[in-house]
C-alpha positions in Angstrom: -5.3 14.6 -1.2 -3.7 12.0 -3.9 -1.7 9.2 -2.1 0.6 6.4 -4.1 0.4 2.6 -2.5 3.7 1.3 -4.2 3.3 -2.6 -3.1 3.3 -5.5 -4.8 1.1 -7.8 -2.4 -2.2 -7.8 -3.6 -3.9 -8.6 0.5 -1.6 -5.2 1.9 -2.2 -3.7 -1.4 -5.8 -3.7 -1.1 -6.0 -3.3 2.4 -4.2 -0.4 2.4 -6.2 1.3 -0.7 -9.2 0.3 0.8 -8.6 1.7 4.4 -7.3 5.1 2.6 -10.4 5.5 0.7 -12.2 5.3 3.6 -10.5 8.3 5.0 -11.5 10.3 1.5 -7.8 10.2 0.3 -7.5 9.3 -3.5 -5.5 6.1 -3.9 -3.5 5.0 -6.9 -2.0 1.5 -6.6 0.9 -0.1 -8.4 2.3 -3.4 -8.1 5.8 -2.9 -8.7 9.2 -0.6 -8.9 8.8 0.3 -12.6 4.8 1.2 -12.0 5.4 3.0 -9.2 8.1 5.6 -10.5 6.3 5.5 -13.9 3.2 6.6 -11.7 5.4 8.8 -9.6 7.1 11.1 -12.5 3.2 11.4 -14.3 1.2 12.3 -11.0 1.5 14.5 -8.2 1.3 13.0 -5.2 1.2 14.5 -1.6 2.8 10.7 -0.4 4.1 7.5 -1.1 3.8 4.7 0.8 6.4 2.3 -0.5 7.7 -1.3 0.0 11.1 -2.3 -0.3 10.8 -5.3 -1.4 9.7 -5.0 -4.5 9.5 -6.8 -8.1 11.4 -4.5 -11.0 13.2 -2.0 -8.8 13.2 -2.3 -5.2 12.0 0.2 -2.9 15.2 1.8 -2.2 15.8 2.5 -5.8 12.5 3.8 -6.6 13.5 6.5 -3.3 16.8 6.9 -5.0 14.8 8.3 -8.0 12.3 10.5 -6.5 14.6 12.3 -4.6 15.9 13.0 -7.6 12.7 14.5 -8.3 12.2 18.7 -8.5 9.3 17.8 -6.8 9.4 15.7 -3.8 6.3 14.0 -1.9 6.6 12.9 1.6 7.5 9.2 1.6 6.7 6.5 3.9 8.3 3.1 3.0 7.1 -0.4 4.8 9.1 -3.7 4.8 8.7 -6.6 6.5 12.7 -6.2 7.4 13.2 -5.2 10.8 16.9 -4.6 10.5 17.9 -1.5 11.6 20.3 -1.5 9.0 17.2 -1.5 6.8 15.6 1.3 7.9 18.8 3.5 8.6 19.4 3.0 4.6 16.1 4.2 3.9 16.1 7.0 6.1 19.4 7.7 4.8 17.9 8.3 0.8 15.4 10.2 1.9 12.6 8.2 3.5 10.3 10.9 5.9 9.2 7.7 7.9 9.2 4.1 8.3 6.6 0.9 9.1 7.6 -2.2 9.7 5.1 -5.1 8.5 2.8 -6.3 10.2 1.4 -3.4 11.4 -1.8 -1.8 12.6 -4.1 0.2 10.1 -4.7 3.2 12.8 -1.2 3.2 13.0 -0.5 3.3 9.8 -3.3 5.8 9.2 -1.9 8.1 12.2 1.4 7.8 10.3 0.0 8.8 7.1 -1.5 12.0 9.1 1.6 12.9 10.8 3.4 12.7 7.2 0.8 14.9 5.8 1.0 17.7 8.7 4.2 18.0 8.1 4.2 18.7 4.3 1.6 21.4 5.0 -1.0 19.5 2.5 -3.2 18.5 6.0 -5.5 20.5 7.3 -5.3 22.8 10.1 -6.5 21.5 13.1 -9.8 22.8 12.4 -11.3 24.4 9.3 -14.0 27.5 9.8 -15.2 29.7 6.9 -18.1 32.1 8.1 -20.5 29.1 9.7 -19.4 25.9 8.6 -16.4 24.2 10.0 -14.5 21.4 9.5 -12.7 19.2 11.5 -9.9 17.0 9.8 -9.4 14.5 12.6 -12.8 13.7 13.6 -13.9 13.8 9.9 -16.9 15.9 11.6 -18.8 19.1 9.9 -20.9 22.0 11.3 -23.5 24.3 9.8 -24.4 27.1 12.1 -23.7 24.0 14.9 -25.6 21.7 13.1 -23.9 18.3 12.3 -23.8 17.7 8.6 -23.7 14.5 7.4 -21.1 13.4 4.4 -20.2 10.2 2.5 -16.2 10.1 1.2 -16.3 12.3 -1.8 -18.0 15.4 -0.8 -16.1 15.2 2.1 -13.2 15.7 0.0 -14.6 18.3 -2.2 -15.5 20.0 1.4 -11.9 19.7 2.9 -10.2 20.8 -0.5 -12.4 23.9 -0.7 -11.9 24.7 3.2 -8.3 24.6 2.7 -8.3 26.9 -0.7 -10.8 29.1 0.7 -11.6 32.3 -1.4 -9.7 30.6 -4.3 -11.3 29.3 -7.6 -10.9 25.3 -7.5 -11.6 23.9 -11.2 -12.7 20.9 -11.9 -9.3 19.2 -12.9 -8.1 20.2 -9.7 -11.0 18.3 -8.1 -10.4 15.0 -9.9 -7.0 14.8 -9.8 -7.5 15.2 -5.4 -10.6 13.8 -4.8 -10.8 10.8 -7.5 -7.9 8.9 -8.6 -5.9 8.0 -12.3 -8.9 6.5 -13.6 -11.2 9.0 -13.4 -13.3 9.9 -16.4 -13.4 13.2 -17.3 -16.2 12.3 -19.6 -18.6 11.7 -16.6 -20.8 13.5 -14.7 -19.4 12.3 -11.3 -18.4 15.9 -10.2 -21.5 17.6 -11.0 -23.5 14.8 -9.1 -21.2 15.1 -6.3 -21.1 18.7 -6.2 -24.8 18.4 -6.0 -24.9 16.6 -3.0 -22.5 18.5 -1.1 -24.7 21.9 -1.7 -27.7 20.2 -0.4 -25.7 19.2 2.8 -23.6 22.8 3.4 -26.0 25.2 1.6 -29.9 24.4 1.5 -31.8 25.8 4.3 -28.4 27.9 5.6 -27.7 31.5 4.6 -25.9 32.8 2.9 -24.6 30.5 0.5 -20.7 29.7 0.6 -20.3 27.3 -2.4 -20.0 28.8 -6.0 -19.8 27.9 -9.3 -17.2 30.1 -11.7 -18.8 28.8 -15.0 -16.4 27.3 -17.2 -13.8 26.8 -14.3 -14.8 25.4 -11.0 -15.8 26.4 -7.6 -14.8 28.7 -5.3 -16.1 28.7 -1.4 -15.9 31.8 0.2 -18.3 33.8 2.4 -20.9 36.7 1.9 -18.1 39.3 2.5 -16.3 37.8 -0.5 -16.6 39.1 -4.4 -20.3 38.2 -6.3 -20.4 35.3 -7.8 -20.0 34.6 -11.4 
């Protein structure tokens, strides 16, 4: 899932992107109103987290103008305002929730969760296909009731994969969830990644539920599904 950090403190900035990342969410940043709605209108995001206070165009603004938007992400704005006059005005454009600064990062993160649920781009509360399952909250995976051990980004791919199921993926797809803006489709990154998740889910299991539709992507489905391309 692709998130937006709209803030223009570099210390919350990067402690939010970095405590994100660490939850396998792909994190854009910018430091300002114009940035962010530039970043906004480009991208699809499944949220924004948004300060009001901002340099350019404050956060209310920016909220004006996505709403605006034929496609609206779930936003959740932060301030270090604790007026409720403040956060009735932000409601009242469209914010989906509210943080008041300083807060706590599990907070934060169980706010970013919540947001998610709602939009129905979260996981169910747990993901099976055939053997393997997947369990969004705990971050945890099963093979046959093994434990299988994943770093961030085939994590990612894993969860994004559950969630399509029986659908083709393609690789676009893939970087524009799992990696952020900068991504270089150029690179190798998703091949090596993809790589490392089949020797996790697939070696030593049968049958095998990842496959590659050459020229496309990936599809993960199990052995009552179509052959494989």
């Amino acid at each position: 899932m692709r998130i937006l950090v709209v803030e223009d403190e570099p210390k919350v900035a990067r402690f939010l992107e970095r405590g994100l990342r660490q939850q396998s969410y792909a994190v854009d940043v910018a430091p300002d109103g114009p940035e962010g709605l530039h970043l906004a209108r480009e991208n699809g995001y499944d949220l924004i987290v948004l300060d009001v206070m901002l340099p350019g165009i404050d956060g209310f603004s920016v909220l004006r103008e996505l709403r605006r938007q034929q496609e609206q992400p779930r936003v959740l704005m932060l301030t270090a305002r604790d007026g409720v006059h403040d956060r009735v005005r932000g409601l009242d454009l469209g914010a989906d929730d509210y943080l008041v600064k300083p807060f706590d990062l599990d907070e934060f993160l169980a706010r970013v969760r919540a947001l998610l649920r709602r939009s129905g781009t979260d996981a169910p509360l747990l993901l099976t296909v055939a053997d393997l399952e997947l369990d969004p909250r705990t971050r945890s995976v099963r093979r046959a009731g093994q434990p299988v051990e994943l770093t961030a980004k085939p994590f990612a791919i894993l969860d994004l994969l559950m969630r399509r199921a029986g659908e083709v993926v393609t690789r676009a797809e893939l970087a524009e969830h799992v990696w952020d803006r900068f991504f270089d489709p150029f690179s190798n990154v998703i091949d090596v990644t993809m790589h490392q998740l089949r020797d996790k889910v697939d070696r030593g299991f049968s049958p095998r539920l990842i496959h590659t539709v050459r020229g496309v992507g990936y599809v993960l489905r199990d052995a009552k599904g179509p052959p494989s391309r």
